[in-house]
PyMOL CGO cylinders between C-alpha atoms (Angstrom):
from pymol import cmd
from pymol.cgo import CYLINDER

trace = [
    CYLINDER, 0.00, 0.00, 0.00, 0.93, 3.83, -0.71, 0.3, 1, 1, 1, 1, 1, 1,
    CYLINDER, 0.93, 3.83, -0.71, 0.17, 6.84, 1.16, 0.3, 1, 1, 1, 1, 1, 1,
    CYLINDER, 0.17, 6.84, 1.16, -1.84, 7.76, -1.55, 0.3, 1, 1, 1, 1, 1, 1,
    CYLINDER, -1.84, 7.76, -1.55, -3.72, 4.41, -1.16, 0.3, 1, 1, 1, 1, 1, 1,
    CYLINDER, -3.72, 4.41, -1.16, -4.44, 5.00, 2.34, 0.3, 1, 1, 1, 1, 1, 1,
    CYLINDER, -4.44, 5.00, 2.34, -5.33, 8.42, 2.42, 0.3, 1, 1, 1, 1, 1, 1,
    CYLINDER, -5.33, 8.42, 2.42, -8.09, 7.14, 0.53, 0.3, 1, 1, 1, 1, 1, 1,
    CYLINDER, -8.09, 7.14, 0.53, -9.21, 5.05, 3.53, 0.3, 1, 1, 1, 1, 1, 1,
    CYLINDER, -9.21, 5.05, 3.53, -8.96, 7.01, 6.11, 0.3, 1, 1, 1, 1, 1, 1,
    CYLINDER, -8.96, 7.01, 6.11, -11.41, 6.29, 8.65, 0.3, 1, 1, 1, 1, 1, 1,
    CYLINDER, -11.41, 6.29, 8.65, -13.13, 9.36, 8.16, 0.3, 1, 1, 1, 1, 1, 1,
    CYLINDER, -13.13, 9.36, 8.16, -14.76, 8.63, 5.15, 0.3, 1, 1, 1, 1, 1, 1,
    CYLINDER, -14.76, 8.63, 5.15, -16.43, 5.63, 6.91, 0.3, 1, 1, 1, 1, 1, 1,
    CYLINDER, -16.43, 5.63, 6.91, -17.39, 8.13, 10.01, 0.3, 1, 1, 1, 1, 1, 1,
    CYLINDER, -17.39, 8.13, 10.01, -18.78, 10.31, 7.42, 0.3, 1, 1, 1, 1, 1, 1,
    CYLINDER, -18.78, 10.31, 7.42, -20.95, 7.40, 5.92, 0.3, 1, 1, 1, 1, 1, 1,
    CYLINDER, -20.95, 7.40, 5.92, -22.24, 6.27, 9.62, 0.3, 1, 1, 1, 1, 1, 1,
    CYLINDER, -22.24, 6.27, 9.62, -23.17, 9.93, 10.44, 0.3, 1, 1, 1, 1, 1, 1,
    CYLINDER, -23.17, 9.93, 10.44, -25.15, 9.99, 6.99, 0.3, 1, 1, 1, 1, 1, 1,
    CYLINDER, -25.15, 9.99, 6.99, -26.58, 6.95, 8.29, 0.3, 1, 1, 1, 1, 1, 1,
    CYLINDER, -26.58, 6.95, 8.29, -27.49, 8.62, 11.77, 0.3, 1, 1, 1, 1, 1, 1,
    CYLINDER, -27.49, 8.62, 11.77, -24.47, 7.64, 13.67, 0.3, 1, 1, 1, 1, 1, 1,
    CYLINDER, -24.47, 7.64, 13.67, -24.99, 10.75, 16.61, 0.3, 1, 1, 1, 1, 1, 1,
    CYLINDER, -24.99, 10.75, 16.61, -21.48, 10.49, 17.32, 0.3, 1, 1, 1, 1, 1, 1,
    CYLINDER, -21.48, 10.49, 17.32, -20.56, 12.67, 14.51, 0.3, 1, 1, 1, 1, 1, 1,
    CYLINDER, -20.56, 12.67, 14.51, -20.71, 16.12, 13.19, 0.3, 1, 1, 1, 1, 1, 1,
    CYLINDER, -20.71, 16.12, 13.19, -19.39, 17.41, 10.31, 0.3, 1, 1, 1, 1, 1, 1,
    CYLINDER, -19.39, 17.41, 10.31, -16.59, 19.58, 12.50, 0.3, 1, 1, 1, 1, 1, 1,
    CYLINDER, -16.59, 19.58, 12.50, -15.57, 16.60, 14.10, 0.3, 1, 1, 1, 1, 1, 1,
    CYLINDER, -15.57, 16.60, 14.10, -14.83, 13.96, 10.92, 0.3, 1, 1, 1, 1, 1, 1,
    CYLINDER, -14.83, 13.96, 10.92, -13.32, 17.64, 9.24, 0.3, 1, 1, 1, 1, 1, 1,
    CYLINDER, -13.32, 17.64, 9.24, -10.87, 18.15, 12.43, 0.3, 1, 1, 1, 1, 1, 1,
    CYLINDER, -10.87, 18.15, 12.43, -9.66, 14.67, 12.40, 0.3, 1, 1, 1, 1, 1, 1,
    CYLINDER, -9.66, 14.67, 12.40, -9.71, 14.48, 8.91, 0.3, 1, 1, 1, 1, 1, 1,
    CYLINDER, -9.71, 14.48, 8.91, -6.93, 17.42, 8.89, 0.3, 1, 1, 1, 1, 1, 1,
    CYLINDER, -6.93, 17.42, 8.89, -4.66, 15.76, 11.44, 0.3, 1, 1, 1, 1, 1, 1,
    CYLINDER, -4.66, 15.76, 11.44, -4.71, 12.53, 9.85, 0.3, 1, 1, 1, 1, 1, 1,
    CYLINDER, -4.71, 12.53, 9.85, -3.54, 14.71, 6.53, 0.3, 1, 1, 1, 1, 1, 1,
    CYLINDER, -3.54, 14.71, 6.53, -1.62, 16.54, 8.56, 0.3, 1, 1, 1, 1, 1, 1,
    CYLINDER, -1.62, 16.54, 8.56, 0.21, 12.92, 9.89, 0.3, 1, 1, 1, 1, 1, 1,
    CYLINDER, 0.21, 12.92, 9.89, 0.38, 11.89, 6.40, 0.3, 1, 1, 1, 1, 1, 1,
    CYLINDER, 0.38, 11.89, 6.40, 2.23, 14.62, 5.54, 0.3, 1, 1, 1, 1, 1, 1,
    CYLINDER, 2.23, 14.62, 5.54, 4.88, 14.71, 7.86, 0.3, 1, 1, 1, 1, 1, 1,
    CYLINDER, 4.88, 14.71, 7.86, 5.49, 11.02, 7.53, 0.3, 1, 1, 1, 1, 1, 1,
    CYLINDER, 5.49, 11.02, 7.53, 6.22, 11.50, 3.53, 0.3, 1, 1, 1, 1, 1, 1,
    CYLINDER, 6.22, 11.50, 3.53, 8.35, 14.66, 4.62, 0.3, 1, 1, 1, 1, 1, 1,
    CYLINDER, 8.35, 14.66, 4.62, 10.89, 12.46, 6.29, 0.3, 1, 1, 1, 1, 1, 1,
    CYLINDER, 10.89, 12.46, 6.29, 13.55, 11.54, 4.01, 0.3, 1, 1, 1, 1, 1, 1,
    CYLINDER, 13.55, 11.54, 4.01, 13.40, 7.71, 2.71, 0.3, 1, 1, 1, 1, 1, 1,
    CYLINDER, 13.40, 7.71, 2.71, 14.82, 5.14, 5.46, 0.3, 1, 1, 1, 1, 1, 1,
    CYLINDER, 14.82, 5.14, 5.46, 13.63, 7.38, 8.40, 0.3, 1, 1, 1, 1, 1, 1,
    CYLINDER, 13.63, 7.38, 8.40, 14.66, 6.34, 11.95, 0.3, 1, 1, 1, 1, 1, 1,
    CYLINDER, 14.66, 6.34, 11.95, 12.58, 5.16, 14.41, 0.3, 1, 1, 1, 1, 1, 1,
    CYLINDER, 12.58, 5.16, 14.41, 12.47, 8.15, 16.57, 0.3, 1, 1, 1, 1, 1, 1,
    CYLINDER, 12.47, 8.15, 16.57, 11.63, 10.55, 13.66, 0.3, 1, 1, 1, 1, 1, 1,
    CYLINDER, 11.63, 10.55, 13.66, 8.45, 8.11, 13.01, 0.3, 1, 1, 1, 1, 1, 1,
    CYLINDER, 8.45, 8.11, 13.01, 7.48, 7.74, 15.83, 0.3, 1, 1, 1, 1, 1, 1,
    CYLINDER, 7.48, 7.74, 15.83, 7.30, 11.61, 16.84, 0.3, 1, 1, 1, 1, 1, 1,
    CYLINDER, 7.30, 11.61, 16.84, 4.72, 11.83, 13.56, 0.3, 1, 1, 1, 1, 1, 1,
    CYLINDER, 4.72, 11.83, 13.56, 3.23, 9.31, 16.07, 0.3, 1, 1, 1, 1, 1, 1,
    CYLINDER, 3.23, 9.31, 16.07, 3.09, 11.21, 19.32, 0.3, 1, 1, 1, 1, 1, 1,
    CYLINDER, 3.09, 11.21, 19.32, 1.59, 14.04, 17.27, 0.3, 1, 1, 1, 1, 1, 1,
    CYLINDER, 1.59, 14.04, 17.27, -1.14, 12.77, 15.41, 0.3, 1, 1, 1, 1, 1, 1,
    CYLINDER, -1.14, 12.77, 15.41, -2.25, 10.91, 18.98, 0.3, 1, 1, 1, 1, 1, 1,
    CYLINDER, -2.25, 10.91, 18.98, -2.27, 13.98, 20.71, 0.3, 1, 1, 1, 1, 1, 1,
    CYLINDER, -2.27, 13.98, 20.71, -3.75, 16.37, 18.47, 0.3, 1, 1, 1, 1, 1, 1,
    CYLINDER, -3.75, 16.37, 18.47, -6.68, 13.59, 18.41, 0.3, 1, 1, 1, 1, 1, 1,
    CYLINDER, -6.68, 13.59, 18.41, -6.68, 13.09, 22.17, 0.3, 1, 1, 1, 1, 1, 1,
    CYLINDER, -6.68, 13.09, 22.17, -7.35, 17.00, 22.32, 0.3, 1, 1, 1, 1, 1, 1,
    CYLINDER, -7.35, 17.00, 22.32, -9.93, 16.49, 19.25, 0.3, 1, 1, 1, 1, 1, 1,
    CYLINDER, -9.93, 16.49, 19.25, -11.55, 13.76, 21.47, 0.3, 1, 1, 1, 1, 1, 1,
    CYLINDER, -11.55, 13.76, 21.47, -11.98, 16.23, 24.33, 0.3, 1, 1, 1, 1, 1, 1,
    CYLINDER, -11.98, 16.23, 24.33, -13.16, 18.74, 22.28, 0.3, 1, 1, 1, 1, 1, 1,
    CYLINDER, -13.16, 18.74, 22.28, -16.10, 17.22, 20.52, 0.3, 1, 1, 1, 1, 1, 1,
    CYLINDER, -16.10, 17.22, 20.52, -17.16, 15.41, 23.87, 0.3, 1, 1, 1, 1, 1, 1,
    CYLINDER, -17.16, 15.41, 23.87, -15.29, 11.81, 23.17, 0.3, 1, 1, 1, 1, 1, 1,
    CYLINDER, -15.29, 11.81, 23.17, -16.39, 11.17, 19.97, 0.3, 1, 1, 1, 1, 1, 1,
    CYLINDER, -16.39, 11.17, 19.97, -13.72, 8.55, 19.45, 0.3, 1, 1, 1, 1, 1, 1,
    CYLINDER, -13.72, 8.55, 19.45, -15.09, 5.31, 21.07, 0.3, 1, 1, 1, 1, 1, 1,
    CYLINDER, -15.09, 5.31, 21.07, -13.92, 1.29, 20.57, 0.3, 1, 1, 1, 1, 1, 1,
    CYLINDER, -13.92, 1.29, 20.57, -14.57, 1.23, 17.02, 0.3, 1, 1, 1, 1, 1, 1,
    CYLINDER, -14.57, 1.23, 17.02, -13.35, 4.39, 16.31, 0.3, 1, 1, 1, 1, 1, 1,
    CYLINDER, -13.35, 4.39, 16.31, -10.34, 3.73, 17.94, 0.3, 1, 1, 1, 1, 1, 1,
    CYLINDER, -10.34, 3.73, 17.94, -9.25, 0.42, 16.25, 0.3, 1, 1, 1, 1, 1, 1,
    CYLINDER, -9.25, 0.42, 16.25, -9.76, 2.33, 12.94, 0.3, 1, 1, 1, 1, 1, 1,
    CYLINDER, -9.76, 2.33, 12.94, -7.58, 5.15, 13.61, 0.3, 1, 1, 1, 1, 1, 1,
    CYLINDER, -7.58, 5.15, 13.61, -4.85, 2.54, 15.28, 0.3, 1, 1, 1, 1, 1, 1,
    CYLINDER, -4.85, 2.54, 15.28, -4.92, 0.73, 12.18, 0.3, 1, 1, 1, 1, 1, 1,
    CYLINDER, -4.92, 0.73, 12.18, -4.75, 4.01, 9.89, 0.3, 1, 1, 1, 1, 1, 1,
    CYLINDER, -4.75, 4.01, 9.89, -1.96, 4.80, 12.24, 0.3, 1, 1, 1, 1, 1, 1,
    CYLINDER, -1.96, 4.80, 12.24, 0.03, 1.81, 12.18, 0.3, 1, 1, 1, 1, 1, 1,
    CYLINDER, 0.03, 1.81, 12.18, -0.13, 1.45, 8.22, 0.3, 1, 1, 1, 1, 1, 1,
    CYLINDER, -0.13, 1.45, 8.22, 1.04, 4.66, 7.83, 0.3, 1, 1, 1, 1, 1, 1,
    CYLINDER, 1.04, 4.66, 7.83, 4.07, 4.27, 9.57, 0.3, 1, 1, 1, 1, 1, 1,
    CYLINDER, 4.07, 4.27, 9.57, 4.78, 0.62, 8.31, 0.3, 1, 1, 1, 1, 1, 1,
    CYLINDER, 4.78, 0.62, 8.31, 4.78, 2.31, 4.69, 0.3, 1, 1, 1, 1, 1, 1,
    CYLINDER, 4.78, 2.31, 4.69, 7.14, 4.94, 6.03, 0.3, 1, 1, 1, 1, 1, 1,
    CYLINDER, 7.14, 4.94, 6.03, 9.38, 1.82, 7.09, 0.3, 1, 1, 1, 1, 1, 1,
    CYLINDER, 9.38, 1.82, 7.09, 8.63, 0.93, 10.57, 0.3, 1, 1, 1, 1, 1, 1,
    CYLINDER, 8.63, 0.93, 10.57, 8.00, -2.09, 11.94, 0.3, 1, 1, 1, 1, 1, 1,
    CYLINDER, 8.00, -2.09, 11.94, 6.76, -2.76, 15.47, 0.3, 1, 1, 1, 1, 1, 1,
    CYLINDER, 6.76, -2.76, 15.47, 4.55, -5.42, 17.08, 0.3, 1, 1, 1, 1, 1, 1,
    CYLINDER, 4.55, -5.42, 17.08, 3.82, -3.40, 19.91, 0.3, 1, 1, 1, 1, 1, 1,
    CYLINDER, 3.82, -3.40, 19.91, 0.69, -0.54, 20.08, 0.3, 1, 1, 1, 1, 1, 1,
    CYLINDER, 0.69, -0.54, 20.08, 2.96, 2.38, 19.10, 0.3, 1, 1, 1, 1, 1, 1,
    CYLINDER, 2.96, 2.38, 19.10, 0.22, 4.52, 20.14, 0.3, 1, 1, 1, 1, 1, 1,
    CYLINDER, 0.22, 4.52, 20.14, -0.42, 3.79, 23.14, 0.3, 1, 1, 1, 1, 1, 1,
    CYLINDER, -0.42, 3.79, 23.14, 2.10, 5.48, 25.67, 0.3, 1, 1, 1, 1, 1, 1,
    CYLINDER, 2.10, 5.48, 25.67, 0.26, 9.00, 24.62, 0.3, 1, 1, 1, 1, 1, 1,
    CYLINDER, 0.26, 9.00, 24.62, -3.43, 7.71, 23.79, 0.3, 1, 1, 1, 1, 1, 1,
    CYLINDER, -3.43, 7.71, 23.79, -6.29, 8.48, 25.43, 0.3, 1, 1, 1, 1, 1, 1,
    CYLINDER, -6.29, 8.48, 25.43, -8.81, 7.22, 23.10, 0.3, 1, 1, 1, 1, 1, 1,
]
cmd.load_cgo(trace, "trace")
């Protein structure tokens, strides 16, 4: 897979489809917010040069989980258990196609979703 591949599945577009199906959980503010900072993530992990270290990943990492802890708090906790496997998954691609590998929940030492 490419980062143009998933940016095409973010889980957004399925939070978008759920709140057109009358899924309360979502507004159109909150799938636009996280939409950006999943961009945003995106971004900064194709920004690193090719072979990027572990510690420059996983800083994209640290941000993209905060900025959508503080996105959670915002819109009253929108991010729930299904929610967050989607975005842990979207997470965790996007750094294996930057080149890391890891078997542990890279997210989870900032995560409060």
């Amino acid at each position: 897979m490419t980062f143009e591949e998933l940016t095409k599945n973010k889980p957004t577009l399925e939070w978008k489809q759920r709140m057109d199906e009358d899924d309360d959980l979502f507004t159109e503010e909150n799938i636009n917010a996280a939409n950006e900072v999943l961009e945003s993530y995106i971004n900064s992990l194709k920004e690193l040069k090719d072979n990027p270290n572990e510690e420059e990943v996983l800083e994209c990492v640290k941000k993209v989980v905060i900025s959508l802890n503080e996105l959670n708090d915002y819109y009253d906790y929108f991010i729930e258990t299904i929610e967050r496997e989607e975005l842990y998954e979207f997470i965790i691609e996007a750094a294996r196609i930057a080149g890391f590998e890891s078997e542990e929940d890279i997210t989870e030492e900032w995560r409060e979703w």
